[in-house]
N, CA, C and O atoms as a GROMACS GRO file, in nm:
protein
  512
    1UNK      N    1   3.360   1.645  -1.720
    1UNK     CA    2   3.337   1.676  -1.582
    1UNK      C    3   3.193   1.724  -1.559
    1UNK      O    4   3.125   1.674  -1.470
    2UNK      N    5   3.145   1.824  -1.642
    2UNK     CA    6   3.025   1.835  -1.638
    2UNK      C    7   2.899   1.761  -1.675
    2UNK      O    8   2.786   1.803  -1.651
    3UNK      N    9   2.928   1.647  -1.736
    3UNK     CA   10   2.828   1.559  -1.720
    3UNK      C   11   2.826   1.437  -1.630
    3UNK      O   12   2.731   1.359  -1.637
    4UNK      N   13   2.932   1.416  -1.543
    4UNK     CA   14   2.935   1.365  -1.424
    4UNK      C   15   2.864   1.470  -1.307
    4UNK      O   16   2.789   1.427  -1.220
    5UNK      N   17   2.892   1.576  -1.316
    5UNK     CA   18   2.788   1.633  -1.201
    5UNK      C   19   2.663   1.625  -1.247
    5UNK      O   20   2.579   1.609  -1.159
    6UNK      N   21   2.609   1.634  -1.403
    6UNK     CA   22   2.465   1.628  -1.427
    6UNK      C   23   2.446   1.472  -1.360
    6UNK      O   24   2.330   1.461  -1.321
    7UNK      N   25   2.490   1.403  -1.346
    7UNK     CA   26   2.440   1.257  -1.361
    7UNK      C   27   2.438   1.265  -1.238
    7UNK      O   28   2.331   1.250  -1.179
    8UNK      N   29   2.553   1.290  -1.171
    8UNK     CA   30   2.555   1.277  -0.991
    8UNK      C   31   2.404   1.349  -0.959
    8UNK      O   32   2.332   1.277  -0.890
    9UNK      N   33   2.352   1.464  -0.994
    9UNK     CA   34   2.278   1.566  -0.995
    9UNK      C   35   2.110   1.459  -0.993
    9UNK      O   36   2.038   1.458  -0.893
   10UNK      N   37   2.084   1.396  -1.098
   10UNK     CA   38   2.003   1.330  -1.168
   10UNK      C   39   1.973   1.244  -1.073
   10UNK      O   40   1.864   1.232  -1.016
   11UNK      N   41   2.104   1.161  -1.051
   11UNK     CA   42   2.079   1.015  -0.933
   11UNK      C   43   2.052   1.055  -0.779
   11UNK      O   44   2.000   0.970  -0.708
   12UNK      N   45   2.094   1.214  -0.711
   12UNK     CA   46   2.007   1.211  -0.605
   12UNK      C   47   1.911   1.249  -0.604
   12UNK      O   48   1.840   1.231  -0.505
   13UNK      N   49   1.857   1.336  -0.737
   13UNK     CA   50   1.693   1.342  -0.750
   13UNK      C   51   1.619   1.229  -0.758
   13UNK      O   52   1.521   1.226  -0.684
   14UNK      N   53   1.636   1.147  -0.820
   14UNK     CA   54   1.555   1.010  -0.830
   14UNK      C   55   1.581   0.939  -0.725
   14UNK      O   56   1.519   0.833  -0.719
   15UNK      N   57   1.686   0.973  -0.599
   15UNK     CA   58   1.685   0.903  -0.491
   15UNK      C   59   1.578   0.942  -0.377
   15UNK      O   60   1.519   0.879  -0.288
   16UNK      N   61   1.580   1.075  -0.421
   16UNK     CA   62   1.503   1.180  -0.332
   16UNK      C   63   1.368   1.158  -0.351
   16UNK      O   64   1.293   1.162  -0.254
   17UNK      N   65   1.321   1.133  -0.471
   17UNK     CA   66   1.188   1.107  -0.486
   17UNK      C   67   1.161   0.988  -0.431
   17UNK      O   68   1.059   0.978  -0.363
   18UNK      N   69   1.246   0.875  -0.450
   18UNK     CA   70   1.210   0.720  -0.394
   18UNK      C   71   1.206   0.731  -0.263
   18UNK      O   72   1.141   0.653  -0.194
   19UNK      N   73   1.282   0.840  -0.211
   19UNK     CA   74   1.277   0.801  -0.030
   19UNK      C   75   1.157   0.912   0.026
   19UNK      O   76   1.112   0.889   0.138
   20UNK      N   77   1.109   1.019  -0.041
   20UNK     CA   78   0.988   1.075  -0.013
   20UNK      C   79   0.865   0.961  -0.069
   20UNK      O   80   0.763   0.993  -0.008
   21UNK      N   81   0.847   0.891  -0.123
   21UNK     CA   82   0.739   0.784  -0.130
   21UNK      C   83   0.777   0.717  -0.033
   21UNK      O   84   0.789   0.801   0.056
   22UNK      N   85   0.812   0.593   0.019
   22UNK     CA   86   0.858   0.542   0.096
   22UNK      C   87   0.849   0.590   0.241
   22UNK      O   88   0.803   0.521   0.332
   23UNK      N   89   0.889   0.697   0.252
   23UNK     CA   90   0.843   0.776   0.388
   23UNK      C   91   0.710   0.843   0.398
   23UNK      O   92   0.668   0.861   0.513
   24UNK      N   93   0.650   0.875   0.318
   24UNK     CA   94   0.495   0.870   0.272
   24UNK      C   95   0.398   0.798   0.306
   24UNK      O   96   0.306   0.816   0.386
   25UNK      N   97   0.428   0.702   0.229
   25UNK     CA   98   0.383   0.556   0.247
   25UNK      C   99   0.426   0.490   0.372
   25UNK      O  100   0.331   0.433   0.425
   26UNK      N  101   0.505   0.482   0.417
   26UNK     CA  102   0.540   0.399   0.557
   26UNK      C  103   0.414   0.460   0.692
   26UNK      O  104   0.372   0.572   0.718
   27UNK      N  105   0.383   0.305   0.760
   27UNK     CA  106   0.294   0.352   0.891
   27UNK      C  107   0.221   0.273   0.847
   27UNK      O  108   0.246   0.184   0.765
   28UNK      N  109   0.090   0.309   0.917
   28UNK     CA  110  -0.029   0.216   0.950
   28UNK      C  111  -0.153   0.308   0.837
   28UNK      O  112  -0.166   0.430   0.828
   29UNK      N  113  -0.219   0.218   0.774
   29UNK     CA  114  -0.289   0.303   0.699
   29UNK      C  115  -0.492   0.184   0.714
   29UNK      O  116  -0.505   0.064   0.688
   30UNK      N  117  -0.566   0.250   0.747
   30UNK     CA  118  -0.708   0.238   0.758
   30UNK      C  119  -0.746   0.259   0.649
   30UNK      O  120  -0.749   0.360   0.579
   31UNK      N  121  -0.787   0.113   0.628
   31UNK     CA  122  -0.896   0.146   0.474
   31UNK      C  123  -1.010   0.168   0.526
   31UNK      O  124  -1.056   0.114   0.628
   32UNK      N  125  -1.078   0.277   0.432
   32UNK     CA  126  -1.200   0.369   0.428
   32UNK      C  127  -1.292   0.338   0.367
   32UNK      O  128  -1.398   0.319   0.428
   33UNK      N  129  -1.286   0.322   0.237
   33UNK     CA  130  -1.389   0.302   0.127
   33UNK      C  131  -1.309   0.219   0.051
   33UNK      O  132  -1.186   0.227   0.046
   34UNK      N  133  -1.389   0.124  -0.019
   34UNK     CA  134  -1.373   0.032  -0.193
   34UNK      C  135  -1.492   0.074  -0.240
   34UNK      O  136  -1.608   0.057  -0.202
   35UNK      N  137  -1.408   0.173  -0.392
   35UNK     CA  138  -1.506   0.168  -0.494
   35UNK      C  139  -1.468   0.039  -0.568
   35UNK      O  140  -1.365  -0.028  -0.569
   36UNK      N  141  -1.628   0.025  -0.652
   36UNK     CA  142  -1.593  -0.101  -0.746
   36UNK      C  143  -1.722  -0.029  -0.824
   36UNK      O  144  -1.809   0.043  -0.774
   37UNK      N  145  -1.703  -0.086  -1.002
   37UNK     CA  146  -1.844  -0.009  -1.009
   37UNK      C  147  -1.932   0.114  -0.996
   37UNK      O  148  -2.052   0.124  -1.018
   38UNK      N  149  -1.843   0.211  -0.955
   38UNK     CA  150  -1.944   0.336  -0.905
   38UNK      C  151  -2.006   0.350  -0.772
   38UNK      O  152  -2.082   0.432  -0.721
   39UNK      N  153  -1.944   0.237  -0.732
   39UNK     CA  154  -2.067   0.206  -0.580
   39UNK      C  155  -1.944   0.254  -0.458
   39UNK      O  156  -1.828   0.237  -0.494
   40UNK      N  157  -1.955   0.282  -0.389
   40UNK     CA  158  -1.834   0.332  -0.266
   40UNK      C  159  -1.885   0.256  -0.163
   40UNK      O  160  -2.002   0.263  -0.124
   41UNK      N  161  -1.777   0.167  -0.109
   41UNK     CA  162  -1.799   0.073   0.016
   41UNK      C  163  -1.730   0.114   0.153
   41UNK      O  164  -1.607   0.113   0.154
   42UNK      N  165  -1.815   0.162   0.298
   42UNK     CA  166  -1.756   0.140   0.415
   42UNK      C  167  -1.691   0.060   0.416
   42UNK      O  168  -1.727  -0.051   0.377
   43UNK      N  169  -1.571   0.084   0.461
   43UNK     CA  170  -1.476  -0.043   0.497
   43UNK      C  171  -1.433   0.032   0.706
   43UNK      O  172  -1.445   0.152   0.732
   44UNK      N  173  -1.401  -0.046   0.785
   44UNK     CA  174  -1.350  -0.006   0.933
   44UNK      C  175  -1.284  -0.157   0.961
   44UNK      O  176  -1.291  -0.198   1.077
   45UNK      N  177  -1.238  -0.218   0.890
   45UNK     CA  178  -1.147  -0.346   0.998
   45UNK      C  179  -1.062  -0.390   0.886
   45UNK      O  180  -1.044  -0.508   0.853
   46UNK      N  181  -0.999  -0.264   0.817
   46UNK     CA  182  -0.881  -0.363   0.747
   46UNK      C  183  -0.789  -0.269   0.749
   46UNK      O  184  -0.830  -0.157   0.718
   47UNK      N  185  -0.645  -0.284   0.784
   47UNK     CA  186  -0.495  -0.185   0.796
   47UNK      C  187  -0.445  -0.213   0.709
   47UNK      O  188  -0.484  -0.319   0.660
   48UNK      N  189  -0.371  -0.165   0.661
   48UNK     CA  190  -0.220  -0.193   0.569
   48UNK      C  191  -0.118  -0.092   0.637
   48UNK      O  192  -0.126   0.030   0.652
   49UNK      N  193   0.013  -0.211   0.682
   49UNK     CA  194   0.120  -0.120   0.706
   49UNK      C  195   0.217  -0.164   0.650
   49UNK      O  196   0.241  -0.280   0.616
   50UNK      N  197   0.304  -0.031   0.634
   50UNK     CA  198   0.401  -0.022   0.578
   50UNK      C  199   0.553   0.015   0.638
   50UNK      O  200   0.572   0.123   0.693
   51UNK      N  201   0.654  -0.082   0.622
   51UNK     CA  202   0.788  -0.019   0.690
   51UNK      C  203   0.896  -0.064   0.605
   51UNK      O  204   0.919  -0.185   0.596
   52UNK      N  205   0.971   0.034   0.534
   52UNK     CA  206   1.054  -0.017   0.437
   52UNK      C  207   0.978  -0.114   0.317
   52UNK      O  208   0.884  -0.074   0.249
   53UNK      N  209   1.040  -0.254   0.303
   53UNK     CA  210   0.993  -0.310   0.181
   53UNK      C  211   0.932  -0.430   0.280
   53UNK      O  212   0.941  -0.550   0.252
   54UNK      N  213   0.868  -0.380   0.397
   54UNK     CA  214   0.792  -0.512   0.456
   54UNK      C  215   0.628  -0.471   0.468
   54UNK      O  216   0.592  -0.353   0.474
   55UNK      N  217   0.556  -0.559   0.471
   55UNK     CA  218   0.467  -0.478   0.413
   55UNK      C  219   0.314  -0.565   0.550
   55UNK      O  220   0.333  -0.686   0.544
   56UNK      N  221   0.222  -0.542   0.625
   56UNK     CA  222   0.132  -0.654   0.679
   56UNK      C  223   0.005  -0.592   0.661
   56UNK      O  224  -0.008  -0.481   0.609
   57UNK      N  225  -0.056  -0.638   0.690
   57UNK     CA  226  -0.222  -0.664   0.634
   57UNK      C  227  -0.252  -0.719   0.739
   57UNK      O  228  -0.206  -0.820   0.792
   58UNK      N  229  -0.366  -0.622   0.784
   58UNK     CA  230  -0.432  -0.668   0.968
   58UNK      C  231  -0.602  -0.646   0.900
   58UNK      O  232  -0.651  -0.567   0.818
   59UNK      N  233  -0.661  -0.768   0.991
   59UNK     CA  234  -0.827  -0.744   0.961
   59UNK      C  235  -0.847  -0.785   1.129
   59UNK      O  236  -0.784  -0.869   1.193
   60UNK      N  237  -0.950  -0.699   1.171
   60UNK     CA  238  -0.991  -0.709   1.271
   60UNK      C  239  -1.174  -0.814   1.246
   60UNK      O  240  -1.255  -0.806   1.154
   61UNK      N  241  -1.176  -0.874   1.334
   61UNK     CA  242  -1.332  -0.961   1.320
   61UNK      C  243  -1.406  -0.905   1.442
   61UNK      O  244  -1.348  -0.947   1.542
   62UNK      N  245  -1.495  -0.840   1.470
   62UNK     CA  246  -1.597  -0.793   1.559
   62UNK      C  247  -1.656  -0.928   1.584
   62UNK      O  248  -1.716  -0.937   1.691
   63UNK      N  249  -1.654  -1.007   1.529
   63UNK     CA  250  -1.776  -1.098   1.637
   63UNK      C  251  -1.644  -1.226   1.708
   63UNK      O  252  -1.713  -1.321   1.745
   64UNK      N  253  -1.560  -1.245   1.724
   64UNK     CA  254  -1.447  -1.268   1.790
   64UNK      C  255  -1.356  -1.131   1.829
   64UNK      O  256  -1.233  -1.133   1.822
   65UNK      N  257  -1.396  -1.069   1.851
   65UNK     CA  258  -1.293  -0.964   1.863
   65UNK      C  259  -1.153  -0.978   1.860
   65UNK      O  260  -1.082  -0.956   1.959
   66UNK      N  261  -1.108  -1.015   1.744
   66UNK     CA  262  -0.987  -1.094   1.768
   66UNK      C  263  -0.914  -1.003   1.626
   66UNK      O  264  -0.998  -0.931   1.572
   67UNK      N  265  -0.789  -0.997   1.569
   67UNK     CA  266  -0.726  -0.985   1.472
   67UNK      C  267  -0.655  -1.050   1.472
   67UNK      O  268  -0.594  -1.103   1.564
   68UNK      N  269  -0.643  -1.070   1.283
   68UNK     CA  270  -0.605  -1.167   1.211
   68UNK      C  271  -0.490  -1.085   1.170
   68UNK      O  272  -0.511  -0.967   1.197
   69UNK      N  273  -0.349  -1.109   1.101
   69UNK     CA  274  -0.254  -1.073   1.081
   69UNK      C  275  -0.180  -1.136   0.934
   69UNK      O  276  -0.157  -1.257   0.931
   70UNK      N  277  -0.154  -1.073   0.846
   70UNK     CA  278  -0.052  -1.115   0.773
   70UNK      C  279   0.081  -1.054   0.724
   70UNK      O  280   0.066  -0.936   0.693
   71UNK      N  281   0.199  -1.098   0.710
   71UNK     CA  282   0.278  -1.031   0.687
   71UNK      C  283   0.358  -1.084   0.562
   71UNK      O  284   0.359  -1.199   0.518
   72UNK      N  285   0.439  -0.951   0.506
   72UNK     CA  286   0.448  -1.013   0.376
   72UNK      C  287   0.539  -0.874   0.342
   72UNK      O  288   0.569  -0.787   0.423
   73UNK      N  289   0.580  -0.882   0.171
   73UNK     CA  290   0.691  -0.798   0.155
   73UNK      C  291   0.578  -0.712   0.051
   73UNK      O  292   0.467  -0.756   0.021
   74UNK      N  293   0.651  -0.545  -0.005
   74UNK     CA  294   0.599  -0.505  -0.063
   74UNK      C  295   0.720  -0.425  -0.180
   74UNK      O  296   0.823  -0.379  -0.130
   75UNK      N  297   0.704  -0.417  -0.294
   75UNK     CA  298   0.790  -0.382  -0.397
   75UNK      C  299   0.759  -0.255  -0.483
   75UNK      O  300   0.654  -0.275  -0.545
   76UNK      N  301   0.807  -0.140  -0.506
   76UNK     CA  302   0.764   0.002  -0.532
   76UNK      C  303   0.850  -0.031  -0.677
   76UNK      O  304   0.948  -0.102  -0.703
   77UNK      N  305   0.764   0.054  -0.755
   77UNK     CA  306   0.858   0.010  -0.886
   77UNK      C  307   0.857   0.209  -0.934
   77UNK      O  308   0.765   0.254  -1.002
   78UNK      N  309   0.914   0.255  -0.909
   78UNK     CA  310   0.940   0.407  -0.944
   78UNK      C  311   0.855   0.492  -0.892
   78UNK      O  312   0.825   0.594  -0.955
   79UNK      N  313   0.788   0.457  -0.738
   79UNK     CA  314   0.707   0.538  -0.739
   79UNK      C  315   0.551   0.526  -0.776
   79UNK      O  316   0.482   0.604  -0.711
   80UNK      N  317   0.504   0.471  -0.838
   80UNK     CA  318   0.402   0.483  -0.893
   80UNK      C  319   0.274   0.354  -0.913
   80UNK      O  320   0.155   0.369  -0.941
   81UNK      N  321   0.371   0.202  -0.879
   81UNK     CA  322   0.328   0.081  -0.849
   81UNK      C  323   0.351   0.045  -0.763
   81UNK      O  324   0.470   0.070  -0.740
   82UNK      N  325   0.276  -0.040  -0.637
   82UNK     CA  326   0.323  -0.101  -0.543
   82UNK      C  327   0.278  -0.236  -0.570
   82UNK      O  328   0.174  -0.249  -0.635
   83UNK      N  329   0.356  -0.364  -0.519
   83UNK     CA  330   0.345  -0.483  -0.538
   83UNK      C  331   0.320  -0.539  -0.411
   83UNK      O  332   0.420  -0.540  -0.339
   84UNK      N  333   0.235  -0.579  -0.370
   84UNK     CA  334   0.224  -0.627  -0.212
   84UNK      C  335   0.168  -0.798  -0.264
   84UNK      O  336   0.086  -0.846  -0.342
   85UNK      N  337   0.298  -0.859  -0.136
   85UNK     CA  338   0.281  -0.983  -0.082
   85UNK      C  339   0.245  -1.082   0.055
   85UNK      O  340   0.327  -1.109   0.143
   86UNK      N  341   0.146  -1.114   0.051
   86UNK     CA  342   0.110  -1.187   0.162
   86UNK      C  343   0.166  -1.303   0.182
   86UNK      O  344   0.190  -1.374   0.084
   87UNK      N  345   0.199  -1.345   0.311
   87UNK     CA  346   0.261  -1.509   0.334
   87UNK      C  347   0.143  -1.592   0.426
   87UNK      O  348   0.186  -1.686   0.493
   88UNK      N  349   0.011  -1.563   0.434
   88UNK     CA  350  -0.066  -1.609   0.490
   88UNK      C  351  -0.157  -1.655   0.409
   88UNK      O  352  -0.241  -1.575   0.367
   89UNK      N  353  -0.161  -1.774   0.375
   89UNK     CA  354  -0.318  -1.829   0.263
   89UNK      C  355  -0.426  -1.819   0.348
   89UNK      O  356  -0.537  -1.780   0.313
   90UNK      N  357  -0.390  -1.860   0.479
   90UNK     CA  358  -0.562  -1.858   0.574
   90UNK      C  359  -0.602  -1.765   0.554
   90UNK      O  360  -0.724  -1.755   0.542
   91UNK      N  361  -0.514  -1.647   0.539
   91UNK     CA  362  -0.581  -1.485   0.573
   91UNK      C  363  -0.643  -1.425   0.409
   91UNK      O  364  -0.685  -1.309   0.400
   92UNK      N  365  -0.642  -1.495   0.318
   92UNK     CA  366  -0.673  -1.463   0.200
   92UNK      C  367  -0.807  -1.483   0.144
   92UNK      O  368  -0.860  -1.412   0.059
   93UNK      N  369  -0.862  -1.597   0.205
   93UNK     CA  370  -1.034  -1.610   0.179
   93UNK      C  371  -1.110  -1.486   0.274
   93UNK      O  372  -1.231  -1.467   0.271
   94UNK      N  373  -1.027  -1.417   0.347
   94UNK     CA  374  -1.120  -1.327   0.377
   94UNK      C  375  -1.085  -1.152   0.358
   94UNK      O  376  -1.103  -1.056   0.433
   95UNK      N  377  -1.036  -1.164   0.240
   95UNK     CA  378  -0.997  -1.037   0.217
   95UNK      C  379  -1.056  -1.030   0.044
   95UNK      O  380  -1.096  -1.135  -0.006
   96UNK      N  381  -1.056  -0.924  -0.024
   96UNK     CA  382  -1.108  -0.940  -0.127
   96UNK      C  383  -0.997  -0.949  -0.270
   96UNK      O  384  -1.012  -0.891  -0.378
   97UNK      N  385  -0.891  -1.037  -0.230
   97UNK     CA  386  -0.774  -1.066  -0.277
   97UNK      C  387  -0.779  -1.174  -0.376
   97UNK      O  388  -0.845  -1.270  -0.335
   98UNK      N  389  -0.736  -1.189  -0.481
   98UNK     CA  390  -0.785  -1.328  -0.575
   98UNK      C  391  -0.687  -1.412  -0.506
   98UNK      O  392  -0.715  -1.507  -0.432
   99UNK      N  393  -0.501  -1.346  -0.555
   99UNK     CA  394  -0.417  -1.453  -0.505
   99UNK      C  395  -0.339  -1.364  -0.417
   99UNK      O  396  -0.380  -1.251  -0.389
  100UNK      N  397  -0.193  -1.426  -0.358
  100UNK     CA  398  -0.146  -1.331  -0.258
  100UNK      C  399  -0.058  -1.226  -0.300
  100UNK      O  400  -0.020  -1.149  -0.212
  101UNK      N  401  -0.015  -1.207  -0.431
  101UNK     CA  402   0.022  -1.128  -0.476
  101UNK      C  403  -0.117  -1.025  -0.535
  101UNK      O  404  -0.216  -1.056  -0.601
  102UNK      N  405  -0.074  -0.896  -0.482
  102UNK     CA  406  -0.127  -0.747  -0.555
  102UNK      C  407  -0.052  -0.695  -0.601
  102UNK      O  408   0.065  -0.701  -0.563
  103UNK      N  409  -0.099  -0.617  -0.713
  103UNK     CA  410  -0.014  -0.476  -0.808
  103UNK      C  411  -0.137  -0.403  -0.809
  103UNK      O  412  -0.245  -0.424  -0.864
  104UNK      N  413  -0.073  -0.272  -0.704
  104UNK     CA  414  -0.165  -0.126  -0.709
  104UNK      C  415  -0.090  -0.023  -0.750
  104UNK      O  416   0.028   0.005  -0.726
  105UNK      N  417  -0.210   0.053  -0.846
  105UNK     CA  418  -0.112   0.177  -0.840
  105UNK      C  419  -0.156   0.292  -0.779
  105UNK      O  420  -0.272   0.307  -0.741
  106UNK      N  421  -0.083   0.361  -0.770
  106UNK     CA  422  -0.056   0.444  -0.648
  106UNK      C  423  -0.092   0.574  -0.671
  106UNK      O  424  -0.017   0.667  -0.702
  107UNK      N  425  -0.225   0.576  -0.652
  107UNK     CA  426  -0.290   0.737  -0.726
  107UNK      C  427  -0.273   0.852  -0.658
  107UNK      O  428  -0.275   0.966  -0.705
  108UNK      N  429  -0.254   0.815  -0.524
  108UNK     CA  430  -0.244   0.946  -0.430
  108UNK      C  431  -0.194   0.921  -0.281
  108UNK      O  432  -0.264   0.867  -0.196
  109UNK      N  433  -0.056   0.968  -0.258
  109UNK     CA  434  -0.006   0.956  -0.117
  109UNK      C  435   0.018   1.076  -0.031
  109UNK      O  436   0.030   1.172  -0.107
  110UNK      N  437   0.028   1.107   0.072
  110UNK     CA  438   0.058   1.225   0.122
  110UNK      C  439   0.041   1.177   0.256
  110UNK      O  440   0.011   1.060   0.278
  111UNK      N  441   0.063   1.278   0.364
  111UNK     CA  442   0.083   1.244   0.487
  111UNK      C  443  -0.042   1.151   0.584
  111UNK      O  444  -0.041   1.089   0.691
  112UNK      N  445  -0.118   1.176   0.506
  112UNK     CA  446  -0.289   1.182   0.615
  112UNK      C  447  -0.338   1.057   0.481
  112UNK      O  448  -0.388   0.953   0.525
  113UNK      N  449  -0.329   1.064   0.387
  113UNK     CA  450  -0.465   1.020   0.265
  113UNK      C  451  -0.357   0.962   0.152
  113UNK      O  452  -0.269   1.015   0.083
  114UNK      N  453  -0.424   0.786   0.170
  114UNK     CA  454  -0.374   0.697   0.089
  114UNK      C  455  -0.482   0.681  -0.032
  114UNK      O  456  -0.594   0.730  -0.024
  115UNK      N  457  -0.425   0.591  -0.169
  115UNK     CA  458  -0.547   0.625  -0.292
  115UNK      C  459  -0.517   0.490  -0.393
  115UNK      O  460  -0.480   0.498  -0.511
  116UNK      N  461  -0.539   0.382  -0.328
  116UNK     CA  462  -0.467   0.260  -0.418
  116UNK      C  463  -0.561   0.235  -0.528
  116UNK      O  464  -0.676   0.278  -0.520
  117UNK      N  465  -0.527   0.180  -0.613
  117UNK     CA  466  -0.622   0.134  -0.767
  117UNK      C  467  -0.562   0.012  -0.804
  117UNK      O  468  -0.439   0.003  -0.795
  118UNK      N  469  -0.643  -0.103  -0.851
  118UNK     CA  470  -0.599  -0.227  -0.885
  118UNK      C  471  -0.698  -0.296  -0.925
  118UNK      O  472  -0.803  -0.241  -0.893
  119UNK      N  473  -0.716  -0.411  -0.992
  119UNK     CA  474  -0.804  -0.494  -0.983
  119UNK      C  475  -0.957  -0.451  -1.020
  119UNK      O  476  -1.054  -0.517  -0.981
  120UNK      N  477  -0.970  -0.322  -1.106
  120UNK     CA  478  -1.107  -0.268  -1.085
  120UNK      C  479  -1.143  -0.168  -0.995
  120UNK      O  480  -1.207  -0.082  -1.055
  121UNK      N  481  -1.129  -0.142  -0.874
  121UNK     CA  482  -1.160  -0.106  -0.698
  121UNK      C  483  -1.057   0.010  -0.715
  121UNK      O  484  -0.963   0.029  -0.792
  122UNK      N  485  -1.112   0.080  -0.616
  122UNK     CA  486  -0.994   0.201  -0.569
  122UNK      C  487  -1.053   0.226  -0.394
  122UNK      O  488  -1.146   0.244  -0.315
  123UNK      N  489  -0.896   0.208  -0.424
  123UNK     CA  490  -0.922   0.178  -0.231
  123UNK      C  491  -0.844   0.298  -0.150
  123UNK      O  492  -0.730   0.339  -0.171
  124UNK      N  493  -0.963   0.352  -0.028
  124UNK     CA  494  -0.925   0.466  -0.001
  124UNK      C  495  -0.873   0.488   0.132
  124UNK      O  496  -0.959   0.499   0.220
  125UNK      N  497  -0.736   0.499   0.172
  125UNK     CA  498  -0.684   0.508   0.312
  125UNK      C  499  -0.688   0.631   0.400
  125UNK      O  500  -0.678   0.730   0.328
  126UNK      N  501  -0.696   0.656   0.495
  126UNK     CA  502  -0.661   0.727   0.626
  126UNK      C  503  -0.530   0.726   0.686
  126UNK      O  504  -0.530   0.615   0.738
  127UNK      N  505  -0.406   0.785   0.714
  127UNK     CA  506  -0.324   0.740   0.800
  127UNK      C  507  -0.364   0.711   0.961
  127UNK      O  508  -0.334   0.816   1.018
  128UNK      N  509  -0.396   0.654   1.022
  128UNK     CA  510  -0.380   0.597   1.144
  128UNK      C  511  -0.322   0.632   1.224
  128UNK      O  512  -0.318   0.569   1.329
   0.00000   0.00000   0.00000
């Protein structure tokens, strides 16, 4: 009996943690800076939002004033990796994306200040 309550015990902690990321992470998030290299890059026209396991990618273009949109799913693997997918190839030559799948990991979330790492780059969010 008592190691059915440890376990019951165990499985809503690890539920609890997955749904505090997730609610963390969910919303509209403004990328700030890409480091690459040591070098820290202005960034102002690229979003990432997040709702549940859906995931879109907005770039705004100043000289059309227009935004571009992609939407796509995103996959959390304990917390600590996120897997984001795009379903837009047009929207991929202009992002600094090789293919449409990413794996970031997830250095720092909290209400206000996103902290992705992948690929080299660490990319730095704002909540929106």
């Amino acid at each position: 009996m008592k190691k059915k309550w440890m376990a019951a015990a165990l499985a809503l902690l690890a539920l609890t943690a997955c749904d505090k990321m997730t609610t963390d992470l969910e919303g509209k998030w403004q990328l700030k800076e890409i480091e690459a290299g040591g070098v820290r890059t202005a960034v102002d026209t690229v979003w990432y939002n997040f709702q549940t396991s859906l995931f879109m990618y907005q770039l705004y273009e100043p000289a059309t004033e227009e935004y571009k949109v992609s939407y796509g799913l995103s996959y959390y693997d304990e917390g600590e990796e996120i897997r984001l997918e795009l379903n837009n190839d047009a929207l991929l030559p202009r992002t600094d994306w090789e293919s449409r799948i990413r794996t970031f990991t997830i250095e720092k979330v909290s209400r206000k200040e996103l902290v992705l790492k992948g690929d080299g780059k660490t990319y730095y969010f704002d909540k929106f």
